[in-house]
C-alpha positions as CSV (number, residue, x, y, z in Angstrom):
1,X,172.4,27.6,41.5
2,X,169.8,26.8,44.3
3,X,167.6,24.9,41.6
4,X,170.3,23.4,39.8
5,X,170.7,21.4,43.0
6,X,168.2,20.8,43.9
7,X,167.7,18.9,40.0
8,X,169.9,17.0,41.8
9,X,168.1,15.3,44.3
10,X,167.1,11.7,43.8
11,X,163.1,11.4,44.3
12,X,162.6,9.6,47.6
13,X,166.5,9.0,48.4
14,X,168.1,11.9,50.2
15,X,171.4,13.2,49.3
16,X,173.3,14.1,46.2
17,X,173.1,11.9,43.2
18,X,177.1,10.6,42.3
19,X,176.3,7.6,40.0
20,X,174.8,3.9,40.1
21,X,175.5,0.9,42.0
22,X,173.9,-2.5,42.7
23,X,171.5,-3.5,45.3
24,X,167.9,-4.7,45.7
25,X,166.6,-1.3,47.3
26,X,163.3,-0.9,45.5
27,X,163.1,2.7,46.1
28,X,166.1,3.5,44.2
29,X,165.9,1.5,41.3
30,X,166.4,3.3,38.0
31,X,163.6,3.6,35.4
32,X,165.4,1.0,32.3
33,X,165.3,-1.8,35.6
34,X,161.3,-0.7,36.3
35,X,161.1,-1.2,32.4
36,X,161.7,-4.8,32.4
37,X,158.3,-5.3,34.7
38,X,156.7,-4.3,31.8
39,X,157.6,-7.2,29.9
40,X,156.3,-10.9,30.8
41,X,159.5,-12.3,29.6
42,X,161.6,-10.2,31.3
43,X,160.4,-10.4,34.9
44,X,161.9,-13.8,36.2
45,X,165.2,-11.9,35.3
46,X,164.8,-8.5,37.1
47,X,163.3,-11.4,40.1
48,X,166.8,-13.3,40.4
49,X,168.2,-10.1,40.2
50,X,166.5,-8.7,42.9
51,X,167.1,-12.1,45.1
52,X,170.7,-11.6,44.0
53,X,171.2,-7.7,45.0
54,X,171.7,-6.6,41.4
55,X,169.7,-4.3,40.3
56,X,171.1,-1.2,39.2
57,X,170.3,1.8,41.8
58,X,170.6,5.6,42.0
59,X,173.9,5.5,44.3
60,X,173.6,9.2,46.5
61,X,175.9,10.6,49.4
62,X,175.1,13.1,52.5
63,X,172.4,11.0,52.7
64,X,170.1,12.7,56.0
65,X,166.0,13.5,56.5
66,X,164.9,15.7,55.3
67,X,163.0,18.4,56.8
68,X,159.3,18.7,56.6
69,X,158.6,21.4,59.0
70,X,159.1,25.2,58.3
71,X,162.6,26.6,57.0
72,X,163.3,29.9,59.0
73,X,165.8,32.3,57.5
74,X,167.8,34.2,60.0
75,X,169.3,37.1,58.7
76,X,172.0,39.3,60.5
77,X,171.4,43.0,59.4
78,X,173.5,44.4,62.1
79,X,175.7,47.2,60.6
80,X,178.8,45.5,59.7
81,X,176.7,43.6,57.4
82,X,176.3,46.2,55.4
83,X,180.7,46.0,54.7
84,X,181.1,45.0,51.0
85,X,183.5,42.5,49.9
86,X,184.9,41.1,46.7
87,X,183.1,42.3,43.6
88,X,181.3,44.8,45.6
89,X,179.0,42.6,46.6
90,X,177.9,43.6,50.6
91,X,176.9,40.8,53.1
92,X,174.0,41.8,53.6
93,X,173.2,41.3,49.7
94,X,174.2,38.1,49.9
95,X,172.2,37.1,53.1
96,X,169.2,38.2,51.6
97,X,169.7,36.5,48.3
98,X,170.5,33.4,50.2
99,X,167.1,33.3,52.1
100,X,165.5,34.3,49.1
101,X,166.6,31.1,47.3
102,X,165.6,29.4,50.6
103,X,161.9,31.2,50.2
104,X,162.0,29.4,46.5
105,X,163.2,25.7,48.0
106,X,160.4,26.1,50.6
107,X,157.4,26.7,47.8
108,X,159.1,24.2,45.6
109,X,159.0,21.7,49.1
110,X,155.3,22.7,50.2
111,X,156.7,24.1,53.4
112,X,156.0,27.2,55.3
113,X,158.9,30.1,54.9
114,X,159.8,32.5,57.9
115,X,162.4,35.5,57.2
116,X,163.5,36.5,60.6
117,X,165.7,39.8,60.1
118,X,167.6,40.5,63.4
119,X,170.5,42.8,65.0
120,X,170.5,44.0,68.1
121,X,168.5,42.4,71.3
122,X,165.8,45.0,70.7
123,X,165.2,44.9,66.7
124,X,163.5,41.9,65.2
125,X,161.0,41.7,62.1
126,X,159.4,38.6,61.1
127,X,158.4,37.7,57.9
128,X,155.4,34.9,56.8
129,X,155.3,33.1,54.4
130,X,152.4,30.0,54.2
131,X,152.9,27.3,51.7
132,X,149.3,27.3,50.9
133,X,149.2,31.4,50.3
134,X,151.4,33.3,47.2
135,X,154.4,34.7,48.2
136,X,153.2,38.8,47.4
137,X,155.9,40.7,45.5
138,X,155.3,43.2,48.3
139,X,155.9,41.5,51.2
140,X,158.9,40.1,49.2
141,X,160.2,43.4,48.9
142,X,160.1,44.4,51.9
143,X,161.7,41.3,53.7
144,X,164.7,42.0,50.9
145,X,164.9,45.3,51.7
146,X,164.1,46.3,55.3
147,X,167.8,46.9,57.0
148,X,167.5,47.4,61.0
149,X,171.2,48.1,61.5
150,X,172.4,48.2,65.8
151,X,174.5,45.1,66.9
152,X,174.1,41.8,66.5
153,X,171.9,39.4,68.9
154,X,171.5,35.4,68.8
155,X,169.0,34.8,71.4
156,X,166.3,36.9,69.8
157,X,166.1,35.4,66.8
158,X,166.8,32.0,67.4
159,X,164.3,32.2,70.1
160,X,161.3,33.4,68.1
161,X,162.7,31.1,65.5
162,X,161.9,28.2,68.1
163,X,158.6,29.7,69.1
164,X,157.3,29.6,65.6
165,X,158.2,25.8,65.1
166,X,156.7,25.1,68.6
167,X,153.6,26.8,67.4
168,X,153.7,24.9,63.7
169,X,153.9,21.5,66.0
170,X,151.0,22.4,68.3
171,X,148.8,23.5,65.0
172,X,149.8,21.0,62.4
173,X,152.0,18.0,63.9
174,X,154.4,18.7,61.7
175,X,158.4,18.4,63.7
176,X,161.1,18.5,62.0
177,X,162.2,22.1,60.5
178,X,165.3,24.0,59.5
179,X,166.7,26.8,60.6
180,X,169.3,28.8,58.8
181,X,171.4,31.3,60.7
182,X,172.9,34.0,58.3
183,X,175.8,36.5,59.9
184,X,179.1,37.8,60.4
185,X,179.7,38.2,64.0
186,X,179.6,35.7,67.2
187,X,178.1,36.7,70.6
188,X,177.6,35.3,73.9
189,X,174.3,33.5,74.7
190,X,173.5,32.3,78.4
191,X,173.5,28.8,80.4
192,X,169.6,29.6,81.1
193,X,169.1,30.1,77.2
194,X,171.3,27.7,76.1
195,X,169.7,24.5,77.9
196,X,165.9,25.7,77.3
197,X,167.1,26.0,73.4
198,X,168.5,22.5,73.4
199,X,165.4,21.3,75.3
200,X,163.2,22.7,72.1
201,X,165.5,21.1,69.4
202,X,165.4,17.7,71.2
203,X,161.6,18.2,71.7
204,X,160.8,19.6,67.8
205,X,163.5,17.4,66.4
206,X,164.7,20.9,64.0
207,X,168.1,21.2,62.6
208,X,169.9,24.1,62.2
209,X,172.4,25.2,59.6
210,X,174.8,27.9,59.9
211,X,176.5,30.7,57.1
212,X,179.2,32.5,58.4
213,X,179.0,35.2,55.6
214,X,182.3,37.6,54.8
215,X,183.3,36.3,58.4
216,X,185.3,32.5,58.3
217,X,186.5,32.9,61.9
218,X,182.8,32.9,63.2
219,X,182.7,29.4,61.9
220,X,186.0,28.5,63.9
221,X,185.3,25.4,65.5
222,X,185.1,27.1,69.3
223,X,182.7,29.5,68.1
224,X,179.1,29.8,69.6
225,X,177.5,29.7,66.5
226,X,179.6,26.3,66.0
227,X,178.1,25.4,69.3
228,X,174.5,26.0,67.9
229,X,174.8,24.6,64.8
230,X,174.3,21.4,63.1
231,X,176.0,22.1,59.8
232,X,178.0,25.3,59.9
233,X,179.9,26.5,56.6
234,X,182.0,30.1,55.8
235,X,181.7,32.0,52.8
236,X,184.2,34.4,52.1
237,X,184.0,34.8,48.4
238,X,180.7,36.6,48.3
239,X,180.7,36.2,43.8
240,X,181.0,32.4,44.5
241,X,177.0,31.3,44.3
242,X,178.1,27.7,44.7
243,X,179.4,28.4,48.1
244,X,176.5,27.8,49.8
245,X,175.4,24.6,47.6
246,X,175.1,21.8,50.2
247,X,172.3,23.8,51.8
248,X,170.1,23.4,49.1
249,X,170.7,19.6,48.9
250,X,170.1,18.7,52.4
251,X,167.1,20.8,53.1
């Protein structure tokens, strides 16, 4: 599913591709337009058309920058992730599936990949992955299967999440990452926490996407993950792999 959408990207215009329209956008222009460039007699017509806003463009939707910085998995494995629901199929499975399609967008992208697994305040394993290193089956395996159970904690993970963009900034330059928080339960975060984690995402310029896996009424719009998301979605039909589909057009 993840790489099916991703076909669906338009090669330097962001967004889903829904059809064609008309314009003079050069960077959209579909291939049979380029064609006619190729042929002397031809390129007074694709010029008026040009001049005229005619030319026949990819048309897209959701149109938004894309990230260039890392994408950071965050991945609830507090215990009530571990609750199965339709099919069998246990949160947890899914969260990890998720992130492991969002390991494949990030090599497919050229961008850094960080698994964060968290629960409670205390428990938190972090994951590397470099763009310019292979992706070992071993440490693969072990971010997919390490399960740290406890309760369930936003600051910690989040917080080295924000740590490890500030540190991609200082190294590389690069702004501009996306974070993906997977889980099933809302908690409390503080005022202190709260403004120095705004300060970071003004200062990085990262967006952050939320899953509310198994769990629709942590996506309510009150919630606090609503509160630290950009783009927050529930997924309650855990066999549905589309669910999750805009994520892996807009990052």
């Amino acid at each position: 599913m993840a790489g099916g959408e991703r076909a669906r990207k338009v090669e330097n215009a962001t967004g889903e591709l829904v059809g064609v329209t008309l314009g003079n956008d050069l960077s959209r222009v579909i291939p049979s337009e380029l064609a006619n460039l190729g042929l002397p007699e031809l390129r007074a017509v694709f010029a008026v058309r040009y001049a005229a806003g005619e030319l026949m463009l990819y048309d897209s939707q959701g149109e938004q920058a894309t990230g260039q910085g890392a994408i950071i998995a965050c991945v609830d494995t507090s215990h009530s992730m571990y609750e199965a629901g339709p099919g069998g199929i246990t949160r947890e499975a899914w969260a990890k599936a998720c992130a492991l399609a969002l390991l494949d967008q990030a090599r497919h992208a050229g961008r850094d990949f960080v698994g964060i697994l968290f629960s409670a305040a205390d428990k938190l394993q972090v994951f590397r992955f470099p763009a310019d290193e292979p992706a070992g089956i071993g440490r693969t395996l072990d971010f997919a299967e390490t399960f740290l159970g406890g309760g369930t904690s936003y600051q910690t993970p989040l917080t080295a999440a924000a740590g490890l963009l500030e540190e991609e900034f200082n190294d590389a330059s690069r702004r501009r990452g996306d974070i993906v928080m997977i889980t099933d339960d809302d908690c409390g975060v503080t005022e202190e926490w709260m403004r120095g984690w705004n300060d970071a995402k003004h200062r990085l310029g990262f967006r952050v996407f939320g899953v509310a896996v198994g769990a629709p009424r942590v996506a309510e719009a009150d919630s606090v993950l609503d509160t630290l998301c950009d783009n927050l979605r529930a997924v309650e039909d855990l066999t549905d792999v589309h669910a999750a589909a805009d994520l892996f057009r807009v990052i």
